[in-house]
C-alpha positions as CSV (number, residue, x, y, z in Angstrom):
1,X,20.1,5.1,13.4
2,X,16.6,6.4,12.9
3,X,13.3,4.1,13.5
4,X,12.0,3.6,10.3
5,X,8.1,5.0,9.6
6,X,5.7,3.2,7.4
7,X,2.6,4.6,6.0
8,X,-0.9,3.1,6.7
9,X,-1.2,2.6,2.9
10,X,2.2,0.8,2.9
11,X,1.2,-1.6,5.5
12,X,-2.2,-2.3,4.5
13,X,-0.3,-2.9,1.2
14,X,2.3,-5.3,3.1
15,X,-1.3,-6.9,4.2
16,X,-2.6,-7.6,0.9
17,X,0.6,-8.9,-0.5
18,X,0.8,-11.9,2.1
19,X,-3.4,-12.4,2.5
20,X,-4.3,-12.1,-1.2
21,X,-1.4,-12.9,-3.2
22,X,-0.4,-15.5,-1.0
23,X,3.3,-14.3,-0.5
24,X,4.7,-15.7,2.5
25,X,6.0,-13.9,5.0
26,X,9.8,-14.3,3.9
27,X,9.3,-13.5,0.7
28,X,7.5,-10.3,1.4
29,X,10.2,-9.2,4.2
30,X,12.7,-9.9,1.7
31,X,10.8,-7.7,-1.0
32,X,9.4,-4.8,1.1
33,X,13.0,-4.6,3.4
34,X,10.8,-4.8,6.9
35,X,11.1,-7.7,9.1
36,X,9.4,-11.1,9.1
37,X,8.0,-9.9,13.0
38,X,7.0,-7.0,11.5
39,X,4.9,-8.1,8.8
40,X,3.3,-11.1,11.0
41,X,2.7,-7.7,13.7
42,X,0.8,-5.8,10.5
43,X,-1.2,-9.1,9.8
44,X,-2.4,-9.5,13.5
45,X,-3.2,-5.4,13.9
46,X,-5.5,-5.9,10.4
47,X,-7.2,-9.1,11.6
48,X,-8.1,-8.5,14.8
49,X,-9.6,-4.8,13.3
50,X,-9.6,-3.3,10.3
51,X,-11.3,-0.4,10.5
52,X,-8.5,0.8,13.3
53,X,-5.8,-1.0,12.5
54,X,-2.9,1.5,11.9
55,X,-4.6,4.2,13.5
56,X,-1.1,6.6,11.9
57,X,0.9,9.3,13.7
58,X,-0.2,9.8,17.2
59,X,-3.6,8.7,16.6
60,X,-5.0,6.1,19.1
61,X,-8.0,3.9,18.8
62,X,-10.9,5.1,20.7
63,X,-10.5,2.9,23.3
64,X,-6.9,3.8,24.4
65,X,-7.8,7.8,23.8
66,X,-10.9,6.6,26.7
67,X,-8.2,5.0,28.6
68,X,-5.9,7.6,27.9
69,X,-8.7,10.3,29.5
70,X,-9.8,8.5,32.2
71,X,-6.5,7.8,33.7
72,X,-5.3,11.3,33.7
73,X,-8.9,12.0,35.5
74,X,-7.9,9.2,38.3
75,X,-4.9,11.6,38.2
76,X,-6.5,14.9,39.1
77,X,-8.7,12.9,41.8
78,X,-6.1,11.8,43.3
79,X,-4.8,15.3,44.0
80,X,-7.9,16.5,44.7
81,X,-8.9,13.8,47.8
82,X,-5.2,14.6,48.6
83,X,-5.8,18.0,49.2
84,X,-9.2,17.8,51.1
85,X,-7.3,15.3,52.9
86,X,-4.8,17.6,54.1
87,X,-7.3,20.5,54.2
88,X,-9.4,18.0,56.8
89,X,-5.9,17.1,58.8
90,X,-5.3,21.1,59.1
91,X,-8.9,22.4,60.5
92,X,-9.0,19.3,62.8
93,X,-5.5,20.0,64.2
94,X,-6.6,23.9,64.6
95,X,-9.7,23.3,66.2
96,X,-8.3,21.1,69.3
């Protein structure tokens, strides 16, 4: 079975139906066909920020891209030290 894909306008939607209408979350599971954790999920995403909640398709919030970048530049460090390590081991070895 397939994961099932909502739009940002759908959940935002989902949102307004529970926060401004005053559905509960039952109801709306029952109406919309998406689960009761699901919806409470949406609700927590929007309140916590609205401006990046439901970023859509691949898109992250700037602070996971930041996190994102700087761990694959720990990455690349990592291989670099390695490297000078190794480099270090080899003209020490040669010189004795």
């Amino acid at each position: 079975m397939e994961r099932r894909k909502f739009t940002r306008e759908f959940k935002l939607e989902a949102v307004r139906l529970i926060k401004q209408r005053g559905v509960s979350f039952a109801q709306a599971s029952q109406d919309l066909s998406v689960h009761v954790s699901q919806l409470r999920s949406w609700v927590k995403a929007f309140a916590d920020d609205p401006q990046q909640a439901f970023p859509g398709q691949g898109q992250m919030k700037p602070e996971q891209a930041e996190i994102a970048r700087l761990k694959r530049e720990v990455i690349k460090l990592k291989a670099e030290r390695d490297i000078l390590r190794k480099a270090t081991a080899y003209f020490a070895k040669e010189s004795t």
